[in-house]
C-alpha positions as CSV (number, residue, x, y, z in Angstrom):
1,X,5.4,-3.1,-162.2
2,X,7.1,-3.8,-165.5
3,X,8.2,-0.9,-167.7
4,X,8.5,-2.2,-171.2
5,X,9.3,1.2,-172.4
6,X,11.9,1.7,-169.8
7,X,13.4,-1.1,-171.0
8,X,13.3,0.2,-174.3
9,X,15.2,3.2,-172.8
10,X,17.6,0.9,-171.3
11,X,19.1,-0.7,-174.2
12,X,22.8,-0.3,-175.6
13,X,23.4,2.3,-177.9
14,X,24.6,-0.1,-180.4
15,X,21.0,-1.9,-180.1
16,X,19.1,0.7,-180.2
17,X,20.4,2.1,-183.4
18,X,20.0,-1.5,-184.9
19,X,16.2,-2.4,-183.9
20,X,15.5,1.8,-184.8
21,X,14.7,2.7,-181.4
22,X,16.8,5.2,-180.8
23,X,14.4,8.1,-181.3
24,X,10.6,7.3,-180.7
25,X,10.5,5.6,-177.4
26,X,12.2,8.7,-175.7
27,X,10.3,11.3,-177.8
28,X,7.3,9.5,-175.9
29,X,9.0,8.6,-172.5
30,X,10.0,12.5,-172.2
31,X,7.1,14.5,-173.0
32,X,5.9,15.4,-169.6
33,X,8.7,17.2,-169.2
34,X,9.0,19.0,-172.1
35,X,5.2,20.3,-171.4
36,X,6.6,22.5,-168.7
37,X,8.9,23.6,-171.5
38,X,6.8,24.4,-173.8
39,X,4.9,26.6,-170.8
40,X,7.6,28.9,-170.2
41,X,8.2,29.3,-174.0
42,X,4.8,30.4,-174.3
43,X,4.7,32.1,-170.9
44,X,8.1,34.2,-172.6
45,X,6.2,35.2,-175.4
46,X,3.1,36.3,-173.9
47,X,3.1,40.0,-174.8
48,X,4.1,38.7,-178.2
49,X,1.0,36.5,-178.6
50,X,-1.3,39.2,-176.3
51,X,-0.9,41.4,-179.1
52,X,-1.0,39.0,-181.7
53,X,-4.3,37.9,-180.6
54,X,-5.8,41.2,-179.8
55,X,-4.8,42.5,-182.9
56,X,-6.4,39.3,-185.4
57,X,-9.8,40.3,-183.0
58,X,-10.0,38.3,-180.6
59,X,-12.5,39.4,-177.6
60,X,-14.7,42.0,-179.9
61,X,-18.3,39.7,-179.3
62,X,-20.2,39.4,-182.5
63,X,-17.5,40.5,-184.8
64,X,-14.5,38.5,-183.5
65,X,-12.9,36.4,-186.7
66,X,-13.2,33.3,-188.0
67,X,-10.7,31.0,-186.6
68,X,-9.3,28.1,-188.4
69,X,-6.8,25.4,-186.8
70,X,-5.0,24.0,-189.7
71,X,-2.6,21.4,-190.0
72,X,-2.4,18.3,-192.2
73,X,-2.3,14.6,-190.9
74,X,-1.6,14.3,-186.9
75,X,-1.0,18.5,-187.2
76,X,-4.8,18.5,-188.1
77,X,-5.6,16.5,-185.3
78,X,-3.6,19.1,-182.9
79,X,-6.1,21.8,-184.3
80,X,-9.7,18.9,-183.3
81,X,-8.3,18.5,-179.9
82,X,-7.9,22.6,-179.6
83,X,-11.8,23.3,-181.0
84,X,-13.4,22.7,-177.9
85,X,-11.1,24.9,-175.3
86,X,-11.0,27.7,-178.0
87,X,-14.4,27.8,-178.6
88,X,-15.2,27.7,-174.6
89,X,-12.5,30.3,-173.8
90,X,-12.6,32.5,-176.8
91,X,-16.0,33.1,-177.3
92,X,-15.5,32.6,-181.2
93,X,-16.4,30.7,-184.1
94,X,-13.4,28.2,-184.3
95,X,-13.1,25.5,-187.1
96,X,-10.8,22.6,-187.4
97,X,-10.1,22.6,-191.6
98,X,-6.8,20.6,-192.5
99,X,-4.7,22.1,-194.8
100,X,-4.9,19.4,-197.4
101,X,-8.8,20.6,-197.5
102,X,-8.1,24.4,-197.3
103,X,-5.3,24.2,-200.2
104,X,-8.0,22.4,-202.4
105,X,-10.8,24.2,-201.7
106,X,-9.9,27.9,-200.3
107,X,-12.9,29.5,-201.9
108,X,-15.3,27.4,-200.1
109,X,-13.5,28.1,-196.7
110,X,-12.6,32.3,-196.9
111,X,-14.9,35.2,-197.6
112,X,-13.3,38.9,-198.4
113,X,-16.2,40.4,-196.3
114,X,-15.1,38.5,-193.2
115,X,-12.2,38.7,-190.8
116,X,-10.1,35.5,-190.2
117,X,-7.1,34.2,-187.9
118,X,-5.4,30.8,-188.8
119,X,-3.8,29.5,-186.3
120,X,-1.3,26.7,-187.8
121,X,0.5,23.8,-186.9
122,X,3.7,22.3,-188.4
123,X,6.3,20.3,-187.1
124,X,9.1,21.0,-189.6
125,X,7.0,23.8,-191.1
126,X,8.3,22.5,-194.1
127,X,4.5,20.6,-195.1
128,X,4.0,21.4,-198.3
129,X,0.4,21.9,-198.3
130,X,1.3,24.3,-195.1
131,X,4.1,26.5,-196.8
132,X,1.7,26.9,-199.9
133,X,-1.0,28.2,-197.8
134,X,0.9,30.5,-195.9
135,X,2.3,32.3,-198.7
136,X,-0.7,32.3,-200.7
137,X,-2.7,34.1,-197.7
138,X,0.0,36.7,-196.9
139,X,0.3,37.8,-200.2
140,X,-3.4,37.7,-201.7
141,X,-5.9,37.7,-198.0
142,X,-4.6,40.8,-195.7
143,X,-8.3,39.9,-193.6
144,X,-6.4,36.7,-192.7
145,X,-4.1,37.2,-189.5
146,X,-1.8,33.8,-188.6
147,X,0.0,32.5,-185.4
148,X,1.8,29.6,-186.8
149,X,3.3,27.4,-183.9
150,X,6.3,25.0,-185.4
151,X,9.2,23.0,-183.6
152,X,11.6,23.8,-186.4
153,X,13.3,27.3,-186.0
154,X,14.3,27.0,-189.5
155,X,11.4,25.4,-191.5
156,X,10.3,27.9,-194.1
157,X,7.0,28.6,-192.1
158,X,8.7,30.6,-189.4
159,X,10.5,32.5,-192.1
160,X,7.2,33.6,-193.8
161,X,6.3,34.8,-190.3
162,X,9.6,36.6,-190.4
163,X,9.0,38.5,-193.2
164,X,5.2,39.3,-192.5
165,X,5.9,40.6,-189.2
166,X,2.3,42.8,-189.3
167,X,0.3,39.7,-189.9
168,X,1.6,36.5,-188.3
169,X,3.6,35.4,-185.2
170,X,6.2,32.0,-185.0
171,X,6.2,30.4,-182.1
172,X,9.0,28.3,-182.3
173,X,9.0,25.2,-179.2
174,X,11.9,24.3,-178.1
175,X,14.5,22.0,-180.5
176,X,13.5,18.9,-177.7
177,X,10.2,18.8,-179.2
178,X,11.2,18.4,-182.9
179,X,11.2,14.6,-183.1
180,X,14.0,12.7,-184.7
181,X,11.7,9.4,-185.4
182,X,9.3,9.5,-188.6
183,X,6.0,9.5,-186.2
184,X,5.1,12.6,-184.3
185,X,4.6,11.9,-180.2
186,X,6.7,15.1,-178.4
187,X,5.6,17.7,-181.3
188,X,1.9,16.2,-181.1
189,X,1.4,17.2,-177.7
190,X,3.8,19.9,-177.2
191,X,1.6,21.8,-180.3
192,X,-1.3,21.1,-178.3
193,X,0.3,22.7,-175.2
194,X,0.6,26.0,-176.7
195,X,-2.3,25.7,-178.4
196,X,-3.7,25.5,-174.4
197,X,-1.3,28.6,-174.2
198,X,-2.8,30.6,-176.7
199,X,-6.6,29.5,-175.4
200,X,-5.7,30.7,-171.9
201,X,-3.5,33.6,-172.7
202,X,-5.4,35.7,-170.6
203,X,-4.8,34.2,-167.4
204,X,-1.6,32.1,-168.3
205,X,-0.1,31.9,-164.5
206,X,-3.3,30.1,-163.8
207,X,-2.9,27.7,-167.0
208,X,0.7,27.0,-165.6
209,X,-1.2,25.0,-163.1
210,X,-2.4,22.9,-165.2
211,X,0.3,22.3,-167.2
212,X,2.0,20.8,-163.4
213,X,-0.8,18.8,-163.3
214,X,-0.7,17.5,-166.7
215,X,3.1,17.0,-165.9
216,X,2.2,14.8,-162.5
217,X,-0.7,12.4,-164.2
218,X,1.5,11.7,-167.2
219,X,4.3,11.0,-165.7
220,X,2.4,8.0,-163.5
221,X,0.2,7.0,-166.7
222,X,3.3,6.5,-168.5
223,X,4.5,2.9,-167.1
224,X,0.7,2.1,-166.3
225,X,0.1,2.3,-170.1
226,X,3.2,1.1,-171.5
227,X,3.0,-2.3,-169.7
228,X,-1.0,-2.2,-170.9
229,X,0.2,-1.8,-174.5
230,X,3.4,-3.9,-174.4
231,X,0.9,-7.3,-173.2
232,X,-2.4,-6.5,-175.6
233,X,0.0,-5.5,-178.3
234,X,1.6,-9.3,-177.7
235,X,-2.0,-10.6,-178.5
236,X,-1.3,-10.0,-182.2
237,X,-4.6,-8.0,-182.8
238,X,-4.6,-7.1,-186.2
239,X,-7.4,-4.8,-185.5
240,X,-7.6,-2.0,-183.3
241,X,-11.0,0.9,-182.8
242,X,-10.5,3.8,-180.4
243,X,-13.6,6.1,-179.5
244,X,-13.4,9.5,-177.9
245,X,-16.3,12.3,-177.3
246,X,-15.5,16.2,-177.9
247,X,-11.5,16.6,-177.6
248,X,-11.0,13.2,-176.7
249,X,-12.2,11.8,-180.4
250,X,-9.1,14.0,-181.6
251,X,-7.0,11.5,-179.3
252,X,-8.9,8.6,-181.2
253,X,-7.8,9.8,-184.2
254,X,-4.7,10.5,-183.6
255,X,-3.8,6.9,-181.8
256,X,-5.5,5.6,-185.2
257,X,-3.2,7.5,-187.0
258,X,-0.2,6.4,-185.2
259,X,-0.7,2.5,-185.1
260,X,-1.2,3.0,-189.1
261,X,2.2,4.9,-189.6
262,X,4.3,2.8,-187.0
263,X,2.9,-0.7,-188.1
264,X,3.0,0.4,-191.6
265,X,-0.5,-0.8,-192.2
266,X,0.3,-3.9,-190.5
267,X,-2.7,-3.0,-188.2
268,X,-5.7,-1.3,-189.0
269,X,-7.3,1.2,-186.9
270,X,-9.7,3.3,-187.2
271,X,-11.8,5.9,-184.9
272,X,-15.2,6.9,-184.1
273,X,-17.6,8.9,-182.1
274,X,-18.9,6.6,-179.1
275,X,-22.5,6.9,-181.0
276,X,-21.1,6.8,-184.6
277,X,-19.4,3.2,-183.4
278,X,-23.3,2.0,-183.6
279,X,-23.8,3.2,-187.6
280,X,-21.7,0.4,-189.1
281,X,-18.7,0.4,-188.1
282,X,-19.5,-1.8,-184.3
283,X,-19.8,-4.8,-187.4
284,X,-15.4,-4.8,-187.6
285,X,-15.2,-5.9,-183.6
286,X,-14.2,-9.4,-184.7
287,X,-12.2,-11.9,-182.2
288,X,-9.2,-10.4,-184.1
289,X,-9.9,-6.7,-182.9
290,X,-8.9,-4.5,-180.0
291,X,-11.0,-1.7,-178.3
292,X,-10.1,1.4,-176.9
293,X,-12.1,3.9,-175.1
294,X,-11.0,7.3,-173.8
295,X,-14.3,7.9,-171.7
296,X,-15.2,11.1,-170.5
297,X,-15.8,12.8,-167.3
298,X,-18.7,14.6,-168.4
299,X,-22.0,12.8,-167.6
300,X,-23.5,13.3,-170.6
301,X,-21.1,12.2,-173.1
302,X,-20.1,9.3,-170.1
303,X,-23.6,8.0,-170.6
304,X,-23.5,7.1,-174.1
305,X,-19.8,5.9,-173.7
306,X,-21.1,3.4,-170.8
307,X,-23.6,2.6,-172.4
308,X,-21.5,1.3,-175.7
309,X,-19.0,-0.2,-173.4
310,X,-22.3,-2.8,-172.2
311,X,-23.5,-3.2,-175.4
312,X,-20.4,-4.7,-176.4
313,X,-19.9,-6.7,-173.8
314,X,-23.9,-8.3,-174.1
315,X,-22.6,-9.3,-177.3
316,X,-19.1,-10.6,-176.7
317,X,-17.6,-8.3,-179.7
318,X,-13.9,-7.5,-179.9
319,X,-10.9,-9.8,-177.8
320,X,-9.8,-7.5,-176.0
321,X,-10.8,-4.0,-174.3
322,X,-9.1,-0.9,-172.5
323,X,-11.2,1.7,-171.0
324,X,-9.1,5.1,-169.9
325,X,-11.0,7.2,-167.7
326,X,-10.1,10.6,-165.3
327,X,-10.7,9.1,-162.2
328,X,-11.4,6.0,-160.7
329,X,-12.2,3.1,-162.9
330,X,-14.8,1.0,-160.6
331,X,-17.4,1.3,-162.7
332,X,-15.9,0.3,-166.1
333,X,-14.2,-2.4,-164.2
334,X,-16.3,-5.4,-165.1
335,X,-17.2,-3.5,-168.8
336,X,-13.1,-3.8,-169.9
337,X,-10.2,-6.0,-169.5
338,X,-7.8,-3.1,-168.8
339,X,-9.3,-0.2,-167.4
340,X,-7.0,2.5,-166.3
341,X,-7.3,5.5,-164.4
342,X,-5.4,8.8,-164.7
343,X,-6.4,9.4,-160.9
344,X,-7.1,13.0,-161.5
345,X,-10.9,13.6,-160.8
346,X,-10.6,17.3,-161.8
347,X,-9.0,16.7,-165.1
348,X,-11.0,17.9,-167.4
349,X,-11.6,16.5,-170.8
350,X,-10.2,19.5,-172.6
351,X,-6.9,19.0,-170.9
352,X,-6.6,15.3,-171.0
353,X,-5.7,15.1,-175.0
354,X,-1.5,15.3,-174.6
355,X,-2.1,12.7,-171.8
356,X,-4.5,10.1,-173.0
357,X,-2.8,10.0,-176.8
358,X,0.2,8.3,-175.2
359,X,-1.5,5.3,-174.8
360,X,-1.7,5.3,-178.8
361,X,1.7,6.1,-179.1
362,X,2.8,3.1,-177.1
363,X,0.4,1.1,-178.8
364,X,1.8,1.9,-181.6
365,X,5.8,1.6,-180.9
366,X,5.0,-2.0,-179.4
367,X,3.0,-3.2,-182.6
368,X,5.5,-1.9,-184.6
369,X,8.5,-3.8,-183.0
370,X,6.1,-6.6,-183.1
371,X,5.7,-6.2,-186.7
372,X,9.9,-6.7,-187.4
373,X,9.9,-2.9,-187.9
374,X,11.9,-0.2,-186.6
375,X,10.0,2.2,-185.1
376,X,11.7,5.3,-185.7
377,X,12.2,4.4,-189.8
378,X,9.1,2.0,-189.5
379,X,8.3,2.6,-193.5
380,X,10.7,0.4,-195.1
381,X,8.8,0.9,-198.5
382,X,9.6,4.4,-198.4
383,X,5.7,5.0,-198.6
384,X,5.9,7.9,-195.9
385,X,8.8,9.8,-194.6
386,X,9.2,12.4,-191.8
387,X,8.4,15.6,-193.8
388,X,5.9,14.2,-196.7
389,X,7.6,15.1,-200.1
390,X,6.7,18.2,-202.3
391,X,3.7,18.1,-204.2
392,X,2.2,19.9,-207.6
393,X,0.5,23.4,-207.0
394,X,-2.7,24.1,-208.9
395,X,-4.1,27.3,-209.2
């Protein structure tokens, strides 16, 4: 099999640097790894984060707080693929509410009556929408605990954790997972890791499994998906739809998100519920479009998916379709031009998010080459950059 990201990886030094690919293909080729990493920082810290969580209120029933996952742009999309497992292992009220919302409109989102704890994610934990936040809630909302988990030892998030010792914990992942390249890959799914952490903090050994097997199924998906996304990307599809259920529409949006940023625009993409697809949006699956479905193992949510896979079929709509599914791909066979299997039939979805975005992420490293961009700088506009510039503050 053909490894067009390997061969990425295989370049000389003096090419890399020139076509910008010095950064994101590794970020994306070494996340398994850094998974296990990630782990053992977590596992390190557990009394830390034990007590952390104990102490916002976690565990008390009825009168547990209010948990928001904020982030802003693919940091948000950490906290939509961590609602689920939270909400299932916590036994709370848990909210996905990006910080570019919560900054805006704080009064809508907090009431003094009620407790809260925000769990945060920042790569640099420089956002500015982020740092804003932060301070504001230490010093005006003592009802509002934090854990703030940030690949940047130095960003002024873990520094406000620092100095507010009582009411929030840094955990800082390792310096591997800080990505060099403008597009988050490694600090995507390493966030989402210890958000898995901090969901299964009671019985962490047992989570360590999972994080093995998490380790195993990317590392075979990997050249599987890279040689999908190098050949559909060659296609030229200017177009592209991914669909996800529950955890796995937070990879949908998150692939969305990254062939935006890496093509810079050059390709649309969007994402939808599997049912949503059917209100409107189904009408933009031109002859010019890709589709991608991450299809779940649960038979509910699978029926609907499979069901949308034949509708589009019946009707001839899109070029080109890739179905990614737990285990065993039979059944989609005839339904998509590329299915792939992570050959792991008890994967569950709520685990499957740091796997299945990688497809995206290659997606979107090959459309952006494709495009005469350089994937790790792939703005040449300056539109974006790695930490989005300062903004005004209204109060």
């Amino acid at each position: 099999m053909r490894n067009p990201l390997l061969e990425l990886l295989n370049l000389p030094a003096s090419e890399k640097s020139e076509r910008g690919v010095e950064h994101t293909p590794r970020e994306i080729n070494q996340q398994p790894e850094t998974w296990k990493t990630t782990f053992q920082r977590c596992l390190d810290l557990k009394k830390e984060i034990t007590a952390a969580v104990r102490c916002a209120g976690i565990g008390r029933g009825s009168s547990s707080p209010t948990v928001y996952l904020v982030g802003a742009g693919t940091s948000d999309y950490v906290g939509r693929a961590l609602a689920p497992l939270l909400r299932r292992r916590w036994g709370a009220e848990v909210w996905p509410v990006p910080s570019t919302t919560l900054l805006a409109d704080f009064e809508e989102f907090h009431r003094r009556d009620r407790d809260y704890l925000w769990i945060s994610f920042s790569r640099s934990g420089q956002s500015p929408e982020g740092v804003a936040l932060l301070k504001q809630a230490l010093q005006q909302h003592r009802n509002v605990r934090h854990i703030v988990t940030t690949c940047n030892r130095h960003g002024e998030m873990a520094a406000l954790c620092a100095r507010h010792a009582d009411r929030a914990l840094a955990i800082i992942l390792d310096e591997t997972a800080n990505d060099r390249g403008l597009a988050m890959t490694s600090s995507f799914t390493n966030m989402l890791v210890a958000g898995q952490c901090l969901s299964n903090i009671e019985s962490l050994d047992e989570y360590g499994e999972v994080v093995t097997q998490m380790a195993e199924v990317g590392d075979r998906f990997l050249p599987a998906a890279a040689e999908v996304a190098a050949s559909v990307t060659a296609l030229g599809c200017c177009r592209v739809i991914f669909v996800g259920s529950g955890a796995l529409h937070a990879v949908a949006s998150e692939c969305a998100l990254k062939l935006v940023e890496l093509s810079a625009g050059h390709v649309v993409a969007m994402a939808e519920t599997p049912l949503g697809l059917r209100h409107g949006p189904m009408s933009s699956l031109d002859q010019q479009s890709l589709f991608v479905a991450f299809l779940s193992s649960d038979p509910r949510h699978r029926g609907y998916e499979m069901d949308l896979l034949d509708e589009i079929s019946r009707k001839r709509l899109g070029r080109v379709r890739i179905a990614v599914t737990a285990h065993g791909a039979e059944d989609v066979a005839s339904l998509a031009d590329y299915p792939l299997s992570l050959d792991c039939p008890d994967f569950k979805d709520e685990y499957r998010p740091a796997v299945d975005v990688m497809l995206g992420q290659l997606l979107g490293l090959f459309a952006s080459l494709r495009s005469g961009l350089k994937p790790d700088q792939p703005s040449p506009n300056g539109a974006i950059s790695r930490v989005v510039a300062p903004i005004k503050l209204y109060s």
